[in-house]
N, C-alpha and C positions, 0 to 999 in steps of 0.2 A: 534418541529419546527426547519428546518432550514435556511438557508441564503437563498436561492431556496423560501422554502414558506413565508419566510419575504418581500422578496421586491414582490413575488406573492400578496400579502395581499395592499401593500402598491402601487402596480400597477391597483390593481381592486378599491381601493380607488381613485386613480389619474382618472380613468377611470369614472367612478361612478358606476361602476357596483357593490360595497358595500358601505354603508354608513356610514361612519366615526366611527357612533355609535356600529359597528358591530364589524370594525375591532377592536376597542376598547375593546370591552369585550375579543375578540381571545386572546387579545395578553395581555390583565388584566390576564387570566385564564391559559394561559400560566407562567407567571411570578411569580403567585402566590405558583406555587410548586416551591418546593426545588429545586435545580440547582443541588442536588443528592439525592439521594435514598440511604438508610442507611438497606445494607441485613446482618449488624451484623459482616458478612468476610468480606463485600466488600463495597465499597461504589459509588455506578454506577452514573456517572456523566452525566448529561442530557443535560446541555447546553453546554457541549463541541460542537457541530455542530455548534453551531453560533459564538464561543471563535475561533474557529480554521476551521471550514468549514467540519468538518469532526465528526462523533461521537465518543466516547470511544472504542476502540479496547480493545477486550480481551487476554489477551498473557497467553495462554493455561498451557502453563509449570508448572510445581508445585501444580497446581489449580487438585481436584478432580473431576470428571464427570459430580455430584451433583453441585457443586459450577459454573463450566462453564456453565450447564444448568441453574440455579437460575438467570444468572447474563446476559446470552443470551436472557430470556425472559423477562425480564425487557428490557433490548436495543429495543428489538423489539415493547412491549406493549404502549412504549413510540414514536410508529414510525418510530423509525432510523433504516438505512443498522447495518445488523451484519458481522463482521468481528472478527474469531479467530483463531489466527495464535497459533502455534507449538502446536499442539494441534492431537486425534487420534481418529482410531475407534470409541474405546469406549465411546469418550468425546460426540461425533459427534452422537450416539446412545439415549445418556440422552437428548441432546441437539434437538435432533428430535421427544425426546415423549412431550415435553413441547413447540417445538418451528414447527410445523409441515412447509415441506416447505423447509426445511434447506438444504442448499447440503454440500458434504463434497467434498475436493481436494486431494484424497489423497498423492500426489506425491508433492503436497505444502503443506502438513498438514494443512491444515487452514480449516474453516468451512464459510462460508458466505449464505446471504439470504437479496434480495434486496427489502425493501420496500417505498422506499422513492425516488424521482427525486432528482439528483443531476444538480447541474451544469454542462457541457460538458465542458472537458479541450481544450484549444485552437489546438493542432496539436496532434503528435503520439507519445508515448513514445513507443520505442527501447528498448526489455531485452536484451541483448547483453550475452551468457553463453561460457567458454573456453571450457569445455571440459562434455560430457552427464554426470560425476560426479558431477558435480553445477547445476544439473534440479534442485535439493528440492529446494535450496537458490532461483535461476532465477525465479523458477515459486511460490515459495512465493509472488517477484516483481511482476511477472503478477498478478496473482488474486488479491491480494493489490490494486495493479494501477489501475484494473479495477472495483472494487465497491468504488472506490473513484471518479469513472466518466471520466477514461480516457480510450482512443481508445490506445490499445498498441499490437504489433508485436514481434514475437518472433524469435530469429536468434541466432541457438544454434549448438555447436562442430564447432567454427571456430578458436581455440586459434591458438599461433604464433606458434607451431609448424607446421603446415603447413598453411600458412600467404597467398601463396593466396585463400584457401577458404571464408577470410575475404575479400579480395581485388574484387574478384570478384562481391560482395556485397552493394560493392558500392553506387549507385541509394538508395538502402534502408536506408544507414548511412546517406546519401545529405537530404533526406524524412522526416528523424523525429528531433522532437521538443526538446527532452530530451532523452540521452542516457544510461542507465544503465549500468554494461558493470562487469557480474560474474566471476570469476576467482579463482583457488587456484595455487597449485605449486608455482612458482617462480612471480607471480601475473604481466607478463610483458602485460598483453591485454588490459588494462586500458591506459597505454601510447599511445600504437600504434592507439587506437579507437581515443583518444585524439587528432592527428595529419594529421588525417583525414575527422575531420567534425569541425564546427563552433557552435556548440552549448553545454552546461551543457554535462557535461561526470561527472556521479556519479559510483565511482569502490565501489565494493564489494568482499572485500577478503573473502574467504570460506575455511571451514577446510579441507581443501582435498590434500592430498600429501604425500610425505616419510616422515621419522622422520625428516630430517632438515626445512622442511617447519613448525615445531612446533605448528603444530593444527592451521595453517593460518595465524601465527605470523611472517612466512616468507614475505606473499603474503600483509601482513597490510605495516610493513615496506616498500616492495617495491611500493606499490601505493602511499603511504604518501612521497616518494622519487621519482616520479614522472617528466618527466623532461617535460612532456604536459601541455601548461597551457589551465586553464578549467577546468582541472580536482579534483574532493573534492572527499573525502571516507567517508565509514560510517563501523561500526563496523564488527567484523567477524560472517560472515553467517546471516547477518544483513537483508536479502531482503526485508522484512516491513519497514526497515528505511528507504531504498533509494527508495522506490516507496513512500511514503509519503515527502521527501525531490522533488522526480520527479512531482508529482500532486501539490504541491506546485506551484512547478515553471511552470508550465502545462499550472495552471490555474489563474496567474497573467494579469490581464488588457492587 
């Protein structure tokens, strides 16, 4: 169950289209299981949808084929969206004999499959990418953003080397609600984005550049030294964090 079919349940009650006594057992039989499942490797948390609005994401890395599939059909048996980010082929092969239905992204490596109505986030999030070597990270944020229930647009190979193909763009930066904004090298697109719209600019430094850019430790520095305000970072090649940090804000009152 989530926040979606909670105030559903408690809106068909105000209604009388259920009677008290009904929603009451739903929501006794819900409460009565574990708020996790115990598969021995993992321990898949159920009530996160209602703790956060959101379910357990699975972070693929490290995790065996077997295990991401075990722990995917669980997510799903329990009704929630699946979402598994950094994750392959392979995983996404075990994950479709147990989880039929499932798709894979492969250029976001993530695996997703929607079974549940979310909430609609209030406006558009913006992935914002510098250069076609940030697609993995950017379109991590897409997919993310979008089984989280948000409407999001993708505006990619605009960095400051050549600045007006951002500037031209314009209308689309005024348009959305929350801006993402992918970067590696010298990480300067996060400012510039920052300076020309009024709303949440979240950078995302990525490993991508010569040796000085030190596997995105350039591009972290330079967003965290940011002279935009607005603008907050999240970790290197991070795109699940800032589209979870983005739907957050998305979908505030």
């Amino acid at each position: 169950m989530n926040r979606l079919q909670l105030r559903s349940l408690l809106d068909q009650v105000q209604s009388g289209a259920l009677a008290p006594e009904s929603a009451h057992d739903q929501l006794l039989q819900y409460l009565r299981h574990s708020p996790y499942e115990n598969l021995e490797f993992a321990r898949v948390d159920h009530h996160r949808s209602v703790r956060q609005g959101f379910p357990e994401v699975v972070y693929g890395a490290g995790k065996t084929p077997e295990q991401i599939a075990a722990i995917s059909e669980r997510i799903v048996a329990a009704g929630h969206n699946l979402l598994v980010t950094r994750t392959t082929r392979e995983a996404f092969d075990a994950v479709q004999r147990r989880v039929p239905g499932a798709s894979f992204h492969e250029l976001a490596r993530t695996i997703t499959l929607r079974t549940a109505a979310l909430p609609a986030g209030r406006g558009t999030i913006l992935v914002i990418a510098a250069g076609t070597a940030d697609l993995p990270v950017a379109e991590e944020a897409v997919i993310s953003a979008e089984i989280m229930g948000n409407q999001v647009e993708r505006l990619y190979d605009v960095g400051v080397a050549g600045l007006h193909r951002l500037l031209s763009e314009q209308s689309r930066l005024n348009a959305a609600h929350v801006v993402i904004v992918v970067a590696g090298m010298e990480g300067a697109l996060p400012s510039v984005v920052g300076g020309l719209v009024d709303v949440p600019v979240i950078a995302v430094p990525t490993s991508v550049g010569y040796g000085a850019s030190f596997g995105g430790i350039t591009a972290l520095l330079g967003m965290l030294n940011s002279c935009a305000s607005g603008v907050s970072v999240v970790n290197i090649d991070n795109g699940f964090g800032a589209a979870a940090v983005a739907s957050s804000i998305n979908h505030l009152p």
